[in-house]
Structures are given as structure tokens and as C-alpha cells.
C-alpha positions as CSV (number, residue, x, y, z in Angstrom):
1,X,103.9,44.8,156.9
2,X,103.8,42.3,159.5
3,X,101.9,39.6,157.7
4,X,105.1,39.8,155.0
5,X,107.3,39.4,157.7
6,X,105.6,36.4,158.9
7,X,105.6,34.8,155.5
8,X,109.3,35.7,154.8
9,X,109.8,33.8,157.9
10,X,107.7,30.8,157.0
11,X,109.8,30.3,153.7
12,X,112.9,30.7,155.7
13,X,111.9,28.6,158.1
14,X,110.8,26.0,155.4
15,X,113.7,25.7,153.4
16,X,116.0,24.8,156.3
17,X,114.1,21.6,156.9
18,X,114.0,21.2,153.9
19,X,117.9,20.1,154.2
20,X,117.5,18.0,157.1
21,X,118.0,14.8,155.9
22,X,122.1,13.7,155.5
23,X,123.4,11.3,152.4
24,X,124.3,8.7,155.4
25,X,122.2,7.1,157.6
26,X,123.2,5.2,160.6
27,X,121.3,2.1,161.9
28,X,121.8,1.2,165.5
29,X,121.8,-2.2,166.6
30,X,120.5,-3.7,170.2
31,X,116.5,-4.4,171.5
32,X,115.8,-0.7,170.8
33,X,117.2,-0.3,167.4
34,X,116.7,3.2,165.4
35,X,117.9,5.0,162.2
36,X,119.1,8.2,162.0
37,X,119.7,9.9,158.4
38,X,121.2,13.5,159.8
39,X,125.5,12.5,158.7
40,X,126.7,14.6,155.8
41,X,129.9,12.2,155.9
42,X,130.5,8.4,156.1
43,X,132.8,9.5,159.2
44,X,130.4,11.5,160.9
45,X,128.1,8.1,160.8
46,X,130.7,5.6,161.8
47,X,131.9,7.7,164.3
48,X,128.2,7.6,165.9
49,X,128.0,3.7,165.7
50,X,131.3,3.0,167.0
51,X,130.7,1.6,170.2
52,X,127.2,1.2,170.2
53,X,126.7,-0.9,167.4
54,X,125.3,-0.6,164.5
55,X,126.1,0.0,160.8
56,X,125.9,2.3,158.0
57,X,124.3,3.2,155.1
58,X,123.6,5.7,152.2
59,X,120.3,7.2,152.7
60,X,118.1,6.1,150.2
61,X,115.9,9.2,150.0
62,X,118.4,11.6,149.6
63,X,119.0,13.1,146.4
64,X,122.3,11.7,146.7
65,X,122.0,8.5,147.3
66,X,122.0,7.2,143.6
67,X,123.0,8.0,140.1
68,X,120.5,7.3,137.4
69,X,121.7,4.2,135.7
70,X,121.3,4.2,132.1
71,X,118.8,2.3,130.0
72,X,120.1,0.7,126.5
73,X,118.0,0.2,123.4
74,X,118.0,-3.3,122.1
């Protein structure tokens, strides 16, 4: 019983990282830098780099963050 507990757990635990990762990422500007790719929401990014610098940007790795373009027969 335990060791299903501990796996129910695990695949919990999995599929919440598995929806880490945001449809915006924000890249800061300045000598440090850094990206962050945790915004849901264009706002939610530009809110973040207001002040600090920086800009945004979809997240290329999300499944979001393009449509599949179309390919035409010649």
C-alpha cells in the first residue's frame, strides 16, 4: 500500500512541473541579464520588466508559442 502511495505521488508530483513553463518569457536587461519563461500573460511579463528593464517575448518552447504554418503543393 505504501509503495502505491509513493508512486501516486510521484505522477502527481510530475505532472505539475510538467506545467511550469508560461507562453511569455521575460528577458531582463543590465550586466547580469536572465530569462524567465514562468508569465501566463503578456501583462504579467511586462509588469515584471517595467522598471528593471528588459523585454518580452513568446516562449518558444511552449506549446503555444506558434501555430503550424501550412505547406502548399506546387
Amino acid at each position: 500500500m505504501r509503495r502505491i502511495t509513493i508512486a501516486l505521488a510521484v505522477l502527481f508530483l510530475s505532472t505539475i512541473a510538467a506545467h511550469a513553463d508560461g507562453t511569455w518569457c521575460a528577458y531582463y536587461s543590465g550586466s547580469a541579464g536572465g530569462t524567465n519563461c514562468g508569465f501566463y500573460s503578456f501583462e504579467q511579463c511586462q509588469a515584471t520588466v517595467s522598471g528593471i528593464g528588459g523585454f518580452c517575448n513568446r516562449n518558444p518552447f511552449s506549446g503555444y508559442a506558434g501555430t503550424p504554418q501550412r505547406r502548399y503543393r506546387r
